[in-house]
N, C-alpha and C positions, 0 to 999 in steps of 0.2 A: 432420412437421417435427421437426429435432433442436434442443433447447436446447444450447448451448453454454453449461453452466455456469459455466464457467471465465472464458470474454470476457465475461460477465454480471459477475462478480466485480472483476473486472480493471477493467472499464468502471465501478463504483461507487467503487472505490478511488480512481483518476484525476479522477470527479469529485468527491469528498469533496476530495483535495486541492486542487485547480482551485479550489474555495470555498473553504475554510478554509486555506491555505497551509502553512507549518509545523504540522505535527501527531503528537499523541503515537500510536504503535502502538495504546494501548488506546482511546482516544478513535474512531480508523479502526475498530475490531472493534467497538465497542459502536454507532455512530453511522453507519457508511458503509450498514447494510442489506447487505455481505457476508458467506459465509459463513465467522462465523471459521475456524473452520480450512485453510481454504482464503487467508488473509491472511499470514500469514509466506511462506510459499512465494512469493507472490506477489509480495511488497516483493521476495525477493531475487533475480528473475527481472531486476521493475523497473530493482533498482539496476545486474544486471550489465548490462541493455540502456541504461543512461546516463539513463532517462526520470525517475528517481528518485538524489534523496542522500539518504545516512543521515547525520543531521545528530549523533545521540547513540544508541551504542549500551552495552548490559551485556558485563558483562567474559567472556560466551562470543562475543560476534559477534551478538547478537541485537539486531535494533534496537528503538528507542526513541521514534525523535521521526525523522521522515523529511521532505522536500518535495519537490514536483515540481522538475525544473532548469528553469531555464532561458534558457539557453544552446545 
């Protein structure tokens, strides 16, 4: 059987936020059980498929503080 690392990842992020609602990027890296590096990539997969806002980012585009939508 293949692991899907990726939907593994994906799937811990989504529920981190689903629990904790607004949440800071570092807070999801150190607390979700994903693997960091694999977390930025991820937010902005999130945010282009609508399932995620970046509620505060840094002055390159990097986010910050993200929440699930919903809407």
């Amino acid at each position: 059987m293949d692991t899907n690392y990726k939907q593994l990842d994906r799937d811990r992020v989504l529920l981190y936020l689903k629990e904790h609602g607004v949440s800071t990027v570092d807070a999801i890296v150190e607390q979700s059980g994903a693997e960091p590096l694999r977390i930025y990539p991820l937010l902005f997969e999130l945010a282009q498929e609508k399932i995620i806002r970046i509620v505060e980012e840094n002055a390159w585009g990097a986010p910050l503080k993200v929440v699930l939508r919903t809407e």
